[in-house]
C-alpha positions as CSV (number, residue, x, y, z in Angstrom):
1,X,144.5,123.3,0.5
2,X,141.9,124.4,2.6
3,X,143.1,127.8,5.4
4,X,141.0,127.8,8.1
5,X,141.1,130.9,10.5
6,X,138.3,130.4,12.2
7,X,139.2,128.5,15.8
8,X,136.6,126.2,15.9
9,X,137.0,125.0,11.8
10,X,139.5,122.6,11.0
11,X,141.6,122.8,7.9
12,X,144.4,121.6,6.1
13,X,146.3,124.7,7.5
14,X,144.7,126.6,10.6
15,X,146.3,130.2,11.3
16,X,144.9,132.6,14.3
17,X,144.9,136.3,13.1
18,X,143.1,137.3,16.6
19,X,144.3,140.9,17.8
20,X,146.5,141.4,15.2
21,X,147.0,142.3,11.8
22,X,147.4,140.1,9.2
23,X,151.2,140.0,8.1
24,X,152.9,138.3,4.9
25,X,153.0,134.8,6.3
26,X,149.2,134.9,6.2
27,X,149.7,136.5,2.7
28,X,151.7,133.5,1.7
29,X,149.3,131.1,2.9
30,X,146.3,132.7,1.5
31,X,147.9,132.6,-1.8
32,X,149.0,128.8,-2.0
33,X,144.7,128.1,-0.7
34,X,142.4,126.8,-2.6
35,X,140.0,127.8,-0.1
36,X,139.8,130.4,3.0
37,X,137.7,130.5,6.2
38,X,137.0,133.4,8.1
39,X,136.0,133.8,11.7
40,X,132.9,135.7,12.5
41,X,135.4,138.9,14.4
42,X,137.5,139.5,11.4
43,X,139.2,142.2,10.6
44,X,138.6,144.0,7.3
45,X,142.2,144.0,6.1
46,X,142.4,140.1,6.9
47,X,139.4,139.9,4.6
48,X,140.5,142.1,1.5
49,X,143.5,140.1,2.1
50,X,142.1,137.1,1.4
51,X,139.2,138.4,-1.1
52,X,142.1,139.8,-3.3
53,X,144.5,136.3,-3.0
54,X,142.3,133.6,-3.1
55,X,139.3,132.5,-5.3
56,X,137.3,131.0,-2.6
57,X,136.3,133.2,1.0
58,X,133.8,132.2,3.1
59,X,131.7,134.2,4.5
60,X,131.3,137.0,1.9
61,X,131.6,139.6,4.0
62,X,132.1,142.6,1.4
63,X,128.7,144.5,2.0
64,X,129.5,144.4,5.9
65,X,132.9,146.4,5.0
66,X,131.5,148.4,2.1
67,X,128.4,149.5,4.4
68,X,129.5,149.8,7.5
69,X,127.5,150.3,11.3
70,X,123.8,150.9,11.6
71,X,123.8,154.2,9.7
72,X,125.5,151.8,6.4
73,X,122.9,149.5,6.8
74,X,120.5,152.3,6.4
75,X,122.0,153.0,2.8
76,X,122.5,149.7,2.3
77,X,118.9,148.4,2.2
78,X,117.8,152.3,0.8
79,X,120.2,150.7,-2.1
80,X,118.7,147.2,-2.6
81,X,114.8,149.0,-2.5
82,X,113.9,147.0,0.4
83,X,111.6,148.2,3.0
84,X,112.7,149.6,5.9
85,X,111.5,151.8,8.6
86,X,111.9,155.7,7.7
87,X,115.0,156.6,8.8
88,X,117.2,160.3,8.9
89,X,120.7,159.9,9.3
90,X,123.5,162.2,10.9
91,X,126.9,162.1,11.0
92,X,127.3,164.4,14.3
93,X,125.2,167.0,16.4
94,X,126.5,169.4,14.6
95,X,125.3,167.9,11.2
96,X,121.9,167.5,13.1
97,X,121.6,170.8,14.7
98,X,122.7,172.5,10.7
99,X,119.6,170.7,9.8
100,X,117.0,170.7,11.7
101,X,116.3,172.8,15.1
102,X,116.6,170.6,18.6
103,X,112.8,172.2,18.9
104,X,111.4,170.3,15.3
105,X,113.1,167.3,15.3
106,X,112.9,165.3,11.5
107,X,110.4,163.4,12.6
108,X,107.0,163.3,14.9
109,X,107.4,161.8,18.2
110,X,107.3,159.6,19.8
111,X,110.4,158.1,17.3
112,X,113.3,156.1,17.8
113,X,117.0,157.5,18.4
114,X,119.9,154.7,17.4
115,X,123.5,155.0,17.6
116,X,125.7,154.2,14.6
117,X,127.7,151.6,17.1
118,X,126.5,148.9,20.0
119,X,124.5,145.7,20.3
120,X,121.7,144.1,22.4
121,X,119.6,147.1,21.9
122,X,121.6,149.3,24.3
123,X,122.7,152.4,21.9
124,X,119.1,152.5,20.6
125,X,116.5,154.7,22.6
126,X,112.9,155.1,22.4
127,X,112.4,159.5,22.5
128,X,108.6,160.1,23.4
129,X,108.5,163.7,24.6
130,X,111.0,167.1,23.4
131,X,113.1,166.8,26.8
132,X,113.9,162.9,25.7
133,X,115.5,164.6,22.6
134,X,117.7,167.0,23.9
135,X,119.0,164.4,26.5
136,X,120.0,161.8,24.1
137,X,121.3,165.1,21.9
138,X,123.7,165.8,24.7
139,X,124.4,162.3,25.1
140,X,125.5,162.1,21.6
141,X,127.3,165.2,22.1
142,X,129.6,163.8,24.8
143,X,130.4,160.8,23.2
144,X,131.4,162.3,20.0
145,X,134.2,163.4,22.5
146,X,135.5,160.2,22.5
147,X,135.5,159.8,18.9
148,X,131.9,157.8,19.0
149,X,130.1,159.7,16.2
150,X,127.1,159.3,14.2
151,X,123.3,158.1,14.8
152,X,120.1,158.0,13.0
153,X,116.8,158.9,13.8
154,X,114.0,156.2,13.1
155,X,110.2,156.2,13.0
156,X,108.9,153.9,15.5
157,X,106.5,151.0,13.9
158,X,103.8,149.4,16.3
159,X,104.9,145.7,16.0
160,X,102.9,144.2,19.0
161,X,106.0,143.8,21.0
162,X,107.7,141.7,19.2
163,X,110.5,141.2,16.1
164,X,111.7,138.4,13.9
165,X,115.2,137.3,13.7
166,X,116.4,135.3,10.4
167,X,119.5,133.9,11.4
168,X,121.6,133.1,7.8
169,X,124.4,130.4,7.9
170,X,125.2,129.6,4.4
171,X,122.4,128.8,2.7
172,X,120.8,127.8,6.1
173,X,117.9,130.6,7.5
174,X,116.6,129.8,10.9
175,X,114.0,132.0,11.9
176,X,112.2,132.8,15.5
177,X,110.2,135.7,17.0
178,X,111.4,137.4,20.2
179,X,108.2,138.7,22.1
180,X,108.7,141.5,24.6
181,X,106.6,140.1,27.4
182,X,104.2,143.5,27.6
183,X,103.0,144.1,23.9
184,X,103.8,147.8,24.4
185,X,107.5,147.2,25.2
186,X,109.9,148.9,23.2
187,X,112.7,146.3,23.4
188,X,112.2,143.1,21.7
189,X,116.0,141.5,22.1
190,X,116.2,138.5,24.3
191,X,118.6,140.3,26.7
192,X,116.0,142.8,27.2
193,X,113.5,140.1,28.2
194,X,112.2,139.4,25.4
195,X,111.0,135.5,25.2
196,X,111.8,133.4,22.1
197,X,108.6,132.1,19.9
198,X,109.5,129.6,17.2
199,X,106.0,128.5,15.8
200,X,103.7,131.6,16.3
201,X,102.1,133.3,12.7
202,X,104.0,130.6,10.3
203,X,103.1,132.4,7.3
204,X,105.0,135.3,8.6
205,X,107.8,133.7,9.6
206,X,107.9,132.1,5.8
207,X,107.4,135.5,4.4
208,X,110.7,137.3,6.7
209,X,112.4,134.3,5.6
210,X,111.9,134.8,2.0
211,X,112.6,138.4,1.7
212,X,115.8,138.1,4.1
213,X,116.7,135.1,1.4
214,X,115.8,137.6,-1.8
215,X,118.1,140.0,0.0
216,X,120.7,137.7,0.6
217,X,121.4,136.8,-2.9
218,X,121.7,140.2,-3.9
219,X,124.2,141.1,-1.7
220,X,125.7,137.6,-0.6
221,X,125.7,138.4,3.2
222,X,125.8,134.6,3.9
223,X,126.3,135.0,7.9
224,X,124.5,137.2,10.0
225,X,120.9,137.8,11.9
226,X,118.5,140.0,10.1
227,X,115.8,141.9,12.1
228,X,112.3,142.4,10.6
229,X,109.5,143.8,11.6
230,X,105.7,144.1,10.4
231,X,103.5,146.8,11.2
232,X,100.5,145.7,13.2
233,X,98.0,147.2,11.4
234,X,99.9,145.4,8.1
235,X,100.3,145.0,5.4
236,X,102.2,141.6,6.0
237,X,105.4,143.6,4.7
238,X,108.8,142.7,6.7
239,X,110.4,145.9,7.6
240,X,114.1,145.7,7.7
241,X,115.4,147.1,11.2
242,X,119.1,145.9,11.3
243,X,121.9,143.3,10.3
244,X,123.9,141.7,13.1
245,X,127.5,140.0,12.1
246,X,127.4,139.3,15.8
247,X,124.1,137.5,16.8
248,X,123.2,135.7,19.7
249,X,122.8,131.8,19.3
250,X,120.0,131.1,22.1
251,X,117.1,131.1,19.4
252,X,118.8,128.6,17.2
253,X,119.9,125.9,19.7
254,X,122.9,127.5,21.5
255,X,126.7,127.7,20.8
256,X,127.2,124.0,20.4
257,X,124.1,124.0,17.6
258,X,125.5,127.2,15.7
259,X,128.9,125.6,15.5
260,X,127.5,122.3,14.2
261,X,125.5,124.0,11.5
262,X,128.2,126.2,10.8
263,X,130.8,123.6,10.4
264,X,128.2,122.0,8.3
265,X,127.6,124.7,5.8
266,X,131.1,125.6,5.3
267,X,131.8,121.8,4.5
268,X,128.4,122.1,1.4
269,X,130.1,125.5,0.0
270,X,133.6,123.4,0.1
271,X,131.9,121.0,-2.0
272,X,130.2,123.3,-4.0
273,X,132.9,124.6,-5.6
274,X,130.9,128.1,-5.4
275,X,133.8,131.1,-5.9
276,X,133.8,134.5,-4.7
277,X,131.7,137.4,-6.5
278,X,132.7,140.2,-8.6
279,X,134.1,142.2,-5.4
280,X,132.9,145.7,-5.2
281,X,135.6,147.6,-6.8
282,X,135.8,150.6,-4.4
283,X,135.7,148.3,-1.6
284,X,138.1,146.2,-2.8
285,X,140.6,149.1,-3.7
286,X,140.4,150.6,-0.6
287,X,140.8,147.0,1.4
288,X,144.1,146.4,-0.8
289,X,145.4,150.7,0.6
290,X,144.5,149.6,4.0
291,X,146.6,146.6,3.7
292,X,149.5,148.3,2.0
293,X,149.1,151.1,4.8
294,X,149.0,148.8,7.5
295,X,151.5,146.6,6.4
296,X,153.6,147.8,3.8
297,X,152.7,144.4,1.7
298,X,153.3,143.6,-1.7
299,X,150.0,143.0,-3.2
């Protein structure tokens, strides 16, 4: 028996688990599946939920739980050993300031100042001169009043204006640059401007593709968009910039052409018969106490 709770995937059994937590009828039916599908917003007890009940999840989602926000994808790839732009992370101001004086940031400017939280590149600020710093500091400051903590400090890589996006569905990778229109801009994300080039520098796009690939087998992140970058002055070396488990569709066709490919890809793992990896044991103790916190479940 397929489960399907995804809306737009059709199983033998469909269940909605949207704004809510999962309770023991969705146990129940996660345990008499042969197969679960998961919508792109889920939750991370509906996951360990059904990565500890069923032999068969899709997507994997256990390195987006396990390494959480931007500042857990930093240690993520700092894990895998791939490259990535040099990054300083910080829980708070206060874990800033105990470091390093407001007056000697960690790194030269002009650098790049990311929040742990937000898309469409509007948490993540470009800090060219010591007066920039101490405004996004106070920024950072008030929002940790509202229980928004946590941001990391980046070193900013000339790229020519423009990034890659690797879109992964499955074993499908689409990939497309988004070119900021003025090579200097800062902002390469297509709400920022940016304009969407599918053919430009094949040999680059083959080489993103390939390492995005490498590093998707390792951790079995089978639906997300990756952002690379290479340095303009090379080496052709993609730089890992950020994973997105929420990604815009506009580069790869639109809505109607992610959901086809999708519902394609989740039909080849069905037929596969692929199962679910060794889940990381932390991760998947502390997904089964969130459960039995949340819920008071039998697991």
């Amino acid at each position: 028996m397929i489960l399907s709770f995804h809306p737009i995937f059709t199983g033998d059994q469909n269940r909605l688990c949207a704004g809510r937590e999962p309770d023991e009828e969705d146990l129940a039916a996660i345990r008499s599946a042969d197969a679960v599908i998961l919508p792109q917003g889920c939750r991370e007890s509906l996951y360990f939920m059904a990565k500890g009940n069923c032999p068969r999840v899709f997507p994997d989602y256990e390195a987006r739980f396990a390494y959480p926000d931007k500042l857990g994808q930093i240690r993520l790839f700092r894990k895998t050993g791939v490259p990535h732009p040099q990054s300083h992370l910080f829980s708070s101001t206060k874990d800033l300031k105990s470091r390093y004086p407001l007056q000697k940031p960690p790194l030269p400017l002009p650098f790049v100042f990311k929040f742990a939280w937000g898309g469409e590149g509007e948490t993540v600020f470009l800090v060219e001169t010591s007066e920039d710093f101490e405004k996004i500091v106070a920024q950072a400051s008030e929002w940790e009043g509202t229980g928004q903590a946590g941001f990391l400090i980046q070193s900013l890589i000339p790229c020519r204006g423009r990034s890659l996006r690797v879109v992964v569905i499955g074993k499908r990778l689409l990939s497309y640059w988004r070119v900021q229109k003025e090579s200097e801009g800062f902002h390469t994300g297509l709400s920022r401007g940016a304009a969407i080039d599918w053919g430009a520098e094949p040999a680059l796009l083959g080489i993103g593709a390939s390492a995005v690939q490498e590093f998707c087998s390792r951790t079995r992140i089978d639906l997300a968009g990756f952002d690379l970058l290479f340095h303009e002055a090379g080496p052709e070396v993609p730089l890992f910039l950020e994973i997105n488990y929420y990604f815009g569709r506009k580069g790869i066709g639109g809505s109607d052409r992610y959901y086809e490919i999708l519902e394609e890809e989740i039909r080849r793992w069905l037929e596969s018969g692929e199962k679910n990896g060794q889940a990381n044991g932390a991760g998947q103790r502390n997904g089964l106490k969130l459960l039995k916190l949340k819920n008071g479940l039998k697991l």
